[in-house]
C-alpha positions in Angstrom: 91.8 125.1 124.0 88.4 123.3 122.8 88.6 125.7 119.8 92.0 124.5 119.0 91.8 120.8 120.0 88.4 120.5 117.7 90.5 122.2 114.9 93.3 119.7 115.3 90.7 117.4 114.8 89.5 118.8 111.7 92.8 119.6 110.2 93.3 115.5 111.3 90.4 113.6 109.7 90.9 115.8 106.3 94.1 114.8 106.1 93.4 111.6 107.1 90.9 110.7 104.4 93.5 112.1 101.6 96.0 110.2 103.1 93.9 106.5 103.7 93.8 106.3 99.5 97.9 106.7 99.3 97.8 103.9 102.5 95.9 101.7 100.2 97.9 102.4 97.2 100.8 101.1 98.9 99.8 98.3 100.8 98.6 96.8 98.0 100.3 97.7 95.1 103.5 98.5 96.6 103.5 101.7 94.8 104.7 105.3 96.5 102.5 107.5 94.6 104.0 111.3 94.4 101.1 112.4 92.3 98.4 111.6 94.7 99.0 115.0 96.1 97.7 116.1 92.4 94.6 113.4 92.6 94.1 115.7 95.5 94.7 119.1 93.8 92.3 117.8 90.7 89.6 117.3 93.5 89.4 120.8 94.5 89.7 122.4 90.9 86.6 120.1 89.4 84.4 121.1 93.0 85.8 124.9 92.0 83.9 124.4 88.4 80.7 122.3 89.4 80.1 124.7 91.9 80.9 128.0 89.7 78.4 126.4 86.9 75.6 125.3 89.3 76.3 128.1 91.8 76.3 128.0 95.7 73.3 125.4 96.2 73.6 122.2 97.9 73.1 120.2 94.7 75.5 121.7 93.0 78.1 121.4 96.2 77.4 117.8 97.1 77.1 116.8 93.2 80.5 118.3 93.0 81.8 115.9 95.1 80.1 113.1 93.7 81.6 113.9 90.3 85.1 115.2 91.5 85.7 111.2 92.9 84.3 110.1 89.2 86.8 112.2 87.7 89.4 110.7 89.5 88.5 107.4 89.3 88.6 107.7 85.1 91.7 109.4 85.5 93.0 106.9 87.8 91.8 103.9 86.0 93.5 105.8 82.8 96.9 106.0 84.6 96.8 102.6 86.0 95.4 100.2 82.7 98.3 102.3 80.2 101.0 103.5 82.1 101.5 102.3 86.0 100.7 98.3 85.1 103.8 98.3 83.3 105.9 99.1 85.6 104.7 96.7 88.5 107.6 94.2 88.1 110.2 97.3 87.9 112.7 99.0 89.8 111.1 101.4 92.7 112.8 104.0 91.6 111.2 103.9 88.0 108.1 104.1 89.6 109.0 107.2 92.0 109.9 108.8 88.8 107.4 108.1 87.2 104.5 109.6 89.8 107.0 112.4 89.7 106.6 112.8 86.4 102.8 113.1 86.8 102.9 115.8 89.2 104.7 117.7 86.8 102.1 117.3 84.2 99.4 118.0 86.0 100.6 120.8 87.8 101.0 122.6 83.8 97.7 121.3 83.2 96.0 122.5 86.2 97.1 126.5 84.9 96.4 125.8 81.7 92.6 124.6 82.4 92.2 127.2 85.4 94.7 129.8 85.4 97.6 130.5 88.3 95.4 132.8 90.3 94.0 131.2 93.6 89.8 130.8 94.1 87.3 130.2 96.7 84.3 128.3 97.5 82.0 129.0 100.0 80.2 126.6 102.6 77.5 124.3 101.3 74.2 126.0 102.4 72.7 124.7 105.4 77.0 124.5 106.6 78.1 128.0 107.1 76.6 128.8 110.8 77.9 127.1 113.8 76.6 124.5 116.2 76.1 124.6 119.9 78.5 122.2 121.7 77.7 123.3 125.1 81.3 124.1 125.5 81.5 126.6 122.7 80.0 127.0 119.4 82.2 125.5 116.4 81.6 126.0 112.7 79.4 123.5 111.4 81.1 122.5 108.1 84.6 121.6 110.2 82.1 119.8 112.5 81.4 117.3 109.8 84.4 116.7 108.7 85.6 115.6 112.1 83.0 113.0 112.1 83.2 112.0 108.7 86.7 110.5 109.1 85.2 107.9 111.3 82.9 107.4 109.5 84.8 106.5 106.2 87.5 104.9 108.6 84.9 102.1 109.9 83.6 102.1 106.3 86.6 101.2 104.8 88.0 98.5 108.0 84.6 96.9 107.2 84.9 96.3 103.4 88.1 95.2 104.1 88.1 92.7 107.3 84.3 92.1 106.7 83.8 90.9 102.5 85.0 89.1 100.0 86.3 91.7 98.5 88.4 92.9 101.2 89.9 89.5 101.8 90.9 89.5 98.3 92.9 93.0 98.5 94.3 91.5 102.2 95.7 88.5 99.7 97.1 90.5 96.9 98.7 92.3 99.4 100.7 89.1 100.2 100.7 86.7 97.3 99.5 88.1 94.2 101.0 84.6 92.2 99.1 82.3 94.6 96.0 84.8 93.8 96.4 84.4 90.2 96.6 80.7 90.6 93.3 80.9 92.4 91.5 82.2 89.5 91.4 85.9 90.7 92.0 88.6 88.1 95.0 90.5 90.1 95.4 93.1 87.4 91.5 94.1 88.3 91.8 94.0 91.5 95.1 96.1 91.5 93.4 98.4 89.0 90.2 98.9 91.6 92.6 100.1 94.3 94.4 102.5 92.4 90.8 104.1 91.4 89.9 103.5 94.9 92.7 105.4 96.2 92.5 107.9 93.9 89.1 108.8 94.4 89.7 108.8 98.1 92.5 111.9 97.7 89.7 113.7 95.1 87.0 113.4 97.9 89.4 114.9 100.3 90.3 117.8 98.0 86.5 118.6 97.1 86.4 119.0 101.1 89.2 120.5 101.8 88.5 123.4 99.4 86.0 125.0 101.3 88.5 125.8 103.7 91.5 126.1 101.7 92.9 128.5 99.0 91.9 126.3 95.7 95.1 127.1 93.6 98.1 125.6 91.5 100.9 124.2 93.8 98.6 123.3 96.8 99.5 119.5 95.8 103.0 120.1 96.9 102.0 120.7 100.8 99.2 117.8 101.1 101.9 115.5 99.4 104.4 116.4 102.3 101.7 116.0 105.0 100.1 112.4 103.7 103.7 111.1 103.9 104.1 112.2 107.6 100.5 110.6 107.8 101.8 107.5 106.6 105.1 107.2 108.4 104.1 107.7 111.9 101.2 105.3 111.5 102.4 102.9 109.4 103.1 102.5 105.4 100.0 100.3 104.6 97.7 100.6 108.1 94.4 101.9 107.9 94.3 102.5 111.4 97.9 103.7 111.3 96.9 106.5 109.2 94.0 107.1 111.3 95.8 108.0 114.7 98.8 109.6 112.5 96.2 111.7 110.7 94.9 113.2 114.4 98.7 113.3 116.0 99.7 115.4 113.2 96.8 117.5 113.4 97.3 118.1 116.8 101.1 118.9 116.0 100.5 121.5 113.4 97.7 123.3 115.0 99.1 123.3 118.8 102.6 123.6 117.3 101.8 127.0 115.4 99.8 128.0 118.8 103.3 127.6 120.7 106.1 127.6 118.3 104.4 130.0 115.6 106.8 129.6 112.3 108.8 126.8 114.2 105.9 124.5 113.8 106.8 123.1 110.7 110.1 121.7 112.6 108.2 119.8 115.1 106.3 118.4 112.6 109.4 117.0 111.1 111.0 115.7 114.8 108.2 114.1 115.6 108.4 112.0 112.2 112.0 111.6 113.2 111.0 110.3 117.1 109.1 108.0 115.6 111.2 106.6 113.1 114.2 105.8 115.2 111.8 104.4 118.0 109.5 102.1 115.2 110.8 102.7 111.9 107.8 100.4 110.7 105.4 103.2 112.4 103.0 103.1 114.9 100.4 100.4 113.7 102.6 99.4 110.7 104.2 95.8 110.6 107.8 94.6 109.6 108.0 94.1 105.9 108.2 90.8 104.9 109.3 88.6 101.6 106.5 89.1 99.3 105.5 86.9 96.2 
């Protein structure tokens, strides 16, 4: 059972730190972004080539990661400065289509540039053993990234309760016209958190791969499970996606446990629970008239 519970945990904070940037996306720009699941994928794939060119060293495995989250951020800021920012003052469902429309293209991409067969990548040295909990030993790689999502959690509730910076993105995210008045440069700060966000779902994809199958498609699940992340917390809550991050870890891993191939439909009732008891989510907030 601490096996299992730690693994929830793992499963949790991975998930969580893909699905923070799509939080952040969407509190401030109001956009639902379908192709951060392929930000994600992207992640993996340029870890999968950094690593293959520099081979299994730390440098090369921690470098990877640095420049998988640079990656995204160009793309990202690429996306956002000639395509997204003209469709801020459209219809939602242009934008929905529009993301859409990403994933498609970067799926075709993603085969052309790597191929349709799946790959690997090991552990970062000094990462493959196990550490002694007392209780039990647990694999030392999963260890860190349970306590790297509270880590980046505190990080990110800092910059954004704790600077000017962050009091900016909490005012965009209100007014963006009284903003603009002020002298702020909305369109840069909208275009920071699209990067931002971005580069949040490549970091968790250059993590996740040592774990996970690296191959084309694997977009589509992480898409599904950073949308339950963000409905049971709370479209927009940092904290929201936190706590939905671990309860759906907890769900999938103690739902296969008991419920085998069922699990994937209590993952789906519990999103339903909590939408008819809070539609707004856990730690989300009623929307309100925005300018």
């Amino acid at each position: 059972m601490f096996i299992q519970l730690m693994n929830s945990l793992a499963l949790g904070m991975n998930l969580f730190i893909i699905a923070v940037g799509l939080t952040l996306i969407f509190g401030v720009l109001r956009v639902i972004n379908f192709a951060h699941g392929s930000f994600f994928m992207i992640g993996a794939y340029v870890l999968y080539s950094v690593v293959k060119r520099t081979g299994d060293t730390a440098l090369g495995f921690w470098g990877g990661i640095v420049v998988a989250m640079l990656v995204l951020g160009f793309i990202a800021w690429l996306v956002e400065r000639f395509l997204l920012r003209r469709l801020y003052d459209k219809e939602h469902l242009l934008q929905l289509v529009f993301t859409f429309a990403l994933v498609l293209i970067v799926g075709d991409l993603v085969k052309i540039i790597w191929g349709p067969l799946q790959h690997s990548i090991s552990y970062p040295p000094g990462f493959g053993g196990a550490t002694d909990l007392g209780i039990s030993r647990y694999p030392t790689y999963m260890l860190f990234l349970i306590l790297s999502g509270p880590v980046i959690a505190v990080s990110l509730w800092l910059i954004l309760e704790k600077t000017r910076w962050g009091r900016i993105i909490r005012a965009a995210r209100l007014d963006r016209q009284m903003l603009s008045a002020l002298g702020v440069n909305v369109k840069a700060v909208y275009s920071a958190v699209f990067v931002a966000g971005a580069m949040l779902a490549g970091l968790g994809g250059a993590l996740a791969a040592p774990r996970l199958a690296v191959e084309p498609g694997m977009d589509a699940l992480i898409i599904i499970d950073c949308f339950i992340v963000v409905i049971v917390g709370g479209l927009g809550s940092l904290w929201g996606s936190f706590f939905g991050a671990i309860i759906l870890g907890v769900a999938t891993i103690f739902g296969t446990l008991i419920f085998g191939e069922w699990e994937i439909v209590i993952v789906y009732i519990l999103m339903v629970a909590v939408l008819l008891w809070r539609p707004w989510g856990l730690l989300g907030r009623i929307e309100e008239d925005r300018h």
